[in-house]
N, C-alpha and C positions, 0 to 999 in steps of 0.2 A: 699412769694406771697404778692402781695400788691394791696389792694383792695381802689376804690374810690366809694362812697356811696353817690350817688347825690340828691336822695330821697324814701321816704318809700312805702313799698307795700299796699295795700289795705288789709283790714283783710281777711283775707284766700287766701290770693294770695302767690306763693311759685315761688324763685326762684332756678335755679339747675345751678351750675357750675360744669364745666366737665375739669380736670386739668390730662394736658397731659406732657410727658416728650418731650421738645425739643431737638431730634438728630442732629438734620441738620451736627455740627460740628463734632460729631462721625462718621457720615456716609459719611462725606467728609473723614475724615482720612482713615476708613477703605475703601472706593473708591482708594484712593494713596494705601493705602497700595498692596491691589487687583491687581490699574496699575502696579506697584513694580515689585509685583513676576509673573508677566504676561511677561513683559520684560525680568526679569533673563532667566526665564524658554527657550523664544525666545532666548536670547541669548545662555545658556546653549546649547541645543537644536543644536544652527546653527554652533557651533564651536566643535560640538561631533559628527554629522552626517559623514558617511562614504567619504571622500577625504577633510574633513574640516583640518586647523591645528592640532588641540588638537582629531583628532578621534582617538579611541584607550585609551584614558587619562580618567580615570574613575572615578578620583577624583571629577570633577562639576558636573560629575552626581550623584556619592554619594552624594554630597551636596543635590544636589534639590530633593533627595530619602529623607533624614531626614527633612529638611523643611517640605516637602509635608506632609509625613505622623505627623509632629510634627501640625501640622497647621489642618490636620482628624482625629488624633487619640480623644478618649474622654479624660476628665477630669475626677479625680475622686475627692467626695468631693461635689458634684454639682446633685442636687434631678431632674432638669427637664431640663435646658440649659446646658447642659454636652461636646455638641462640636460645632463645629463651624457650621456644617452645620444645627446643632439645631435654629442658627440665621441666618441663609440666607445666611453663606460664603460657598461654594459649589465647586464641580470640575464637568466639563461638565455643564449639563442645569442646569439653576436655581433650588436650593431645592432637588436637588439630591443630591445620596450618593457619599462617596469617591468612587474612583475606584482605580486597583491597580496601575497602571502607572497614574507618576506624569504629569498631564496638567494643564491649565490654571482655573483661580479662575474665579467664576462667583457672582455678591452680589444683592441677594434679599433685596432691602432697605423695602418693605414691611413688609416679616417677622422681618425684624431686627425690625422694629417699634414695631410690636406687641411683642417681646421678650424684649423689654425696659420698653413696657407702662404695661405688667404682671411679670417683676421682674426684675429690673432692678440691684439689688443687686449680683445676681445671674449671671447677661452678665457681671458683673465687674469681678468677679470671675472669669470666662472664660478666661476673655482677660488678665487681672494683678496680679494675685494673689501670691503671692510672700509668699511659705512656706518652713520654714524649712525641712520641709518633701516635696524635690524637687518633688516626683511627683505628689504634687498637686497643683501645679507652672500654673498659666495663660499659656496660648499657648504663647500670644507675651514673655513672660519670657523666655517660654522654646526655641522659636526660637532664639532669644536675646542671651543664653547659645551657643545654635547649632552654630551661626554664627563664634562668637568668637572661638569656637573650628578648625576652619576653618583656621579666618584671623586673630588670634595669632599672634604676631613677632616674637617668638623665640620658641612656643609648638604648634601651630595652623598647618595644616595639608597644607596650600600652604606652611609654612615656610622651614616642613620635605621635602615638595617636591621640594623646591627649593633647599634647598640644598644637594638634593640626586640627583637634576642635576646638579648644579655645580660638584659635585664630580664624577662624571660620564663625564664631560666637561674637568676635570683636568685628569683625566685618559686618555681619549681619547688626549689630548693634550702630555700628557707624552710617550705615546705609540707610539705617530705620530712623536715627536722628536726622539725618539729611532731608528725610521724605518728610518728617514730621515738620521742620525748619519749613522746607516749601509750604504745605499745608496750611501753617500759622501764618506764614505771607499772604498765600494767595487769600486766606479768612479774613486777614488782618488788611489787605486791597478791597475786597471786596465789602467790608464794613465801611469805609472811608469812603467806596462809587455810593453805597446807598445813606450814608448821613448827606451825601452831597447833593444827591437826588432830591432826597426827603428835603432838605433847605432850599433849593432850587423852587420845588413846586411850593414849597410855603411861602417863597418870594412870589409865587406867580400868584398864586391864591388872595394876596394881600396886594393886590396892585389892583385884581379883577373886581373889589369887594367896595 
């Protein structure tokens, strides 16, 4: 803090400065963030409803199942700002509790203000806190982990799922040449009984003539 001193007080005269923590650039981030998973959630949501493509497919719902509750469950480690809704990120109306189906985030920039300006040490913990002892990992850490368990390239859980459809595409494609193989036999028999037919009665037709 940098203070400019342009002249003196009168004796017994007091002055009082009141030093506050500037969010603004936190609560833009956690506002994006909020947009973020408002949109997953919508998308989620629009492509798992009943006659969507992927209805039925339970996998992006498990996803936004462990987001959600990774983003309400508490922290431990943490004496008074212990979760998120402790600072104003919330599901349903403002400042309320989780509920147990995953919905969309709502952000009290007020409380978060007042959760910065009495301990600010403490929201840092919540949101980043990076311990060996994972569960006492920041929520953005631990979603950060969740995600990645997800969209992995080669262990991540779209990767298992893609390739337990390809191999379910290669099956079905093998299966389908096998049936088509029979098909072209049984056509390719059955063209051979009737040219043999059709000769047969031409030999018979030619004998009777």
């Amino acid at each position: 803090i940098s203070l400019n001193l342009k002249k003196t007080t009168s004796e017994g005269e007091s002055i009082t400065f009141n030093v506050e923590t500037d969010t603004t650039e936190v609560e833009d981030a956690i506002k994006d963030f909020c947009s973020k998973y408002n949109d997953l959630y919508s998308l989620i949501k629009s492509s798992t409803e009943f006659g969507a493509t992927l209805y039925g497919d339970t996998t992006l719902s498990s996803m936004l199942n462990d987001i959600s509750n990774t983003i309400m469950n508490i922290v431990p480690g943490i004496s008074t700002y212990i979760s998120m809704s402790s600072v104003g990120i919330s599901t349903g109306s403002a400042s309320t509790a989780s509920t147990d189906v995953p919905t969309t985030l709502v952000f009290d920039s007020t409380k978060f203000r007042t959760a910065m300006n009495n301990n600010p040490n403490e929201v840092k913990m919540l949101f980043i806190n990076n311990d060996e002892d994972s569960t006492l990992d920041g929520v953005m850490v631990k979603i950060k982990d969740k995600i990645e368990q997800y969209t992995d390239i080669e262990k991540g859980y779209f990767a298992i799922k893609e390739n337990s459809f390809e191999s379910q595409l290669n099956s079905l494609n093998t299966s389908l040449e096998r049936k088509q193989n029979a098909v072209d036999a049984y056509r390719e028999r059955l063209t051979k009984q009737f040219q043999d037919m059709d000769s047969k009665i031409s030999e018979m037709q030619s004998m009777t003539s």
